[in-house]
C-alpha positions as CSV (number, residue, x, y, z in Angstrom):
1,X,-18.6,-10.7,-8.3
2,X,-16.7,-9.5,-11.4
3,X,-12.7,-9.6,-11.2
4,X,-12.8,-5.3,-10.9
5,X,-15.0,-5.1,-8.0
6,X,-13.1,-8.0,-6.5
7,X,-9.6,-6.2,-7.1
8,X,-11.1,-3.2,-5.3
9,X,-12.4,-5.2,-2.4
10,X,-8.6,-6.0,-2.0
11,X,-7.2,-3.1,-2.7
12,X,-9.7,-1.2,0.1
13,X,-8.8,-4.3,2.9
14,X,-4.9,-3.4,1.8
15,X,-5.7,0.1,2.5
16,X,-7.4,0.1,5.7
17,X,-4.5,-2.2,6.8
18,X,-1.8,0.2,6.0
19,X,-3.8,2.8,8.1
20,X,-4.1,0.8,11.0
21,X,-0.5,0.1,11.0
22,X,0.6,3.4,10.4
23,X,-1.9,5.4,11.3
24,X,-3.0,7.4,8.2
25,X,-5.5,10.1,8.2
26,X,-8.7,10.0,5.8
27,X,-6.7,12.4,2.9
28,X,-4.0,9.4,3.0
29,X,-6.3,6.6,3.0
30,X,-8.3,8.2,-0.2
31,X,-4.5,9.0,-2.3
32,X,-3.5,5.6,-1.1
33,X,-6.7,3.9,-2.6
34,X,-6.5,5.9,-5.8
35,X,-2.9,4.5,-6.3
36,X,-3.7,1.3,-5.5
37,X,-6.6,1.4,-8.3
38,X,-4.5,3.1,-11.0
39,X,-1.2,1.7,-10.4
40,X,-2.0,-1.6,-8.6
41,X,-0.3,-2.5,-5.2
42,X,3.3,-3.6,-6.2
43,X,3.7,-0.3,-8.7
44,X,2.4,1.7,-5.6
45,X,5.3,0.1,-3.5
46,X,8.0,0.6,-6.5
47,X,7.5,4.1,-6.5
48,X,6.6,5.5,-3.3
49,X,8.8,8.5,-3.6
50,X,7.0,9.6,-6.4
51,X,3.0,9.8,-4.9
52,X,1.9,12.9,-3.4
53,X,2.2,11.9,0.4
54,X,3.4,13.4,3.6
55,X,7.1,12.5,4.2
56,X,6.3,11.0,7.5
57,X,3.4,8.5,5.4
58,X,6.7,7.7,2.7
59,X,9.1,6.8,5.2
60,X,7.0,4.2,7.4
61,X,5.4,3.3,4.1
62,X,8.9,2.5,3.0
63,X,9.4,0.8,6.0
64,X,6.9,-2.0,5.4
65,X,8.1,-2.4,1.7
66,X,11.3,-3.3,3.1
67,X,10.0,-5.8,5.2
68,X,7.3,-7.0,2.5
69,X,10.9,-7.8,0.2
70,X,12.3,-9.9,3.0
71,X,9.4,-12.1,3.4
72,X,9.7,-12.4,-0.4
73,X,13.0,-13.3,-0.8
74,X,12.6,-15.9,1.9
75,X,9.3,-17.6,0.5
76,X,7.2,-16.4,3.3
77,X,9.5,-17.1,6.2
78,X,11.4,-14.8,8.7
């Protein structure tokens, strides 16, 4: 498997993640994967208030970036 369509397997798992946890409809999952693909995961994070999603999809998407930076800053641990 060559390192793009790797990187897209990961980027689609991420994807259908988010939507589980937040419940995203098929137009969100579609921007989401786009991003993900253009900008890579941790640019998608950095500049949420930028993409072209539904305020409710930013704020709970906001909402796991904040807790993504506290298990980095504490190495993995809560």
């Amino acid at each position: 498997m060559n390192l793009e369509k790797l990187k897209d397997t990961h980027y689609i798992r991420c994807m259908e993640l988010l939507a589980e946890l937040i419940d995203l409809d098929a137009d969100a999952k579609e921007r989401i994967h786009k991003c993900f693909q253009s900008m890579g995961i941790k640019n998608f994070f950095l500049h949420l208030e930028s993409l072209d999603l539904s305020s409710e999809t930013t704020e709970k998407l906001k909402s796991i970036k904040s807790i993504i930076e506290v298990f980095d800053k504490e190495g993995g641990r809560a």
